[in-house]
C-alpha positions, 0 to 999 in steps of 0.5 A, spaced: 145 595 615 148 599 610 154 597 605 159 601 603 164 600 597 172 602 599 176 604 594 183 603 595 188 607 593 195 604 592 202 610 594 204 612 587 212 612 588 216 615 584 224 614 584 230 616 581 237 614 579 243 616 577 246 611 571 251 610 567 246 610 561 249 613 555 245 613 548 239 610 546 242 603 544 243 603 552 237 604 553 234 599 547 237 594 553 233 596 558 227 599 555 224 591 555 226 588 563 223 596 565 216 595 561 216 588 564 216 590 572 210 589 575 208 596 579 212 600 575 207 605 570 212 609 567 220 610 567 224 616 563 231 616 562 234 623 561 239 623 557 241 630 556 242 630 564 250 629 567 247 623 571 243 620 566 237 620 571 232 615 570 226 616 573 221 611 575 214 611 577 209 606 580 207 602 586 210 597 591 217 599 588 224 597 590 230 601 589 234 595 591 229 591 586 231 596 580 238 597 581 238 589 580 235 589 573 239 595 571 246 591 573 242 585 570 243 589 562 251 591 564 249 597 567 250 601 574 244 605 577 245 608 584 239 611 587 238 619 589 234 623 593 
């Protein structure tokens, strides 16, 4: 019988919110709770942007999750499409 090796590849996701994030002292405060989430591989704020996108990607997120981490620094995240 002959054996063969899976390889399983977990979903990539990826996420965006509109935050009211506005400077880099606001991001300081979440920047440490982001790197900490498990799954997450890689966020970006962008600050140039009206809604204040913040984009996240990585495996087995939760919007709801996310949203609860931001309003955990003070700040409000309301996923978009």
């Amino acid at each position: 019988m002959e054996k063969t090796n899976l390889i399983i590849h977990k979903m990539s996701q990826e996420l965006k919110f509109q935050t009211n994030l506005q400077c880099g002292n606001c991001r300081a405060k979440v920047a440490d709770k982001l790197d900490a989430h498990p799954g997450l591989r890689h966020w970006a704020l962008d600050l140039d942007h009206a809604d204040r996108i913040l984009t996240v990607q990585g495996e087995g997120l939760s919007a709801n999750d996310l949203i609860a981490l931001i309003a955990k620094s003070g700040f409000k995240a309301v996923e978009i499409a």
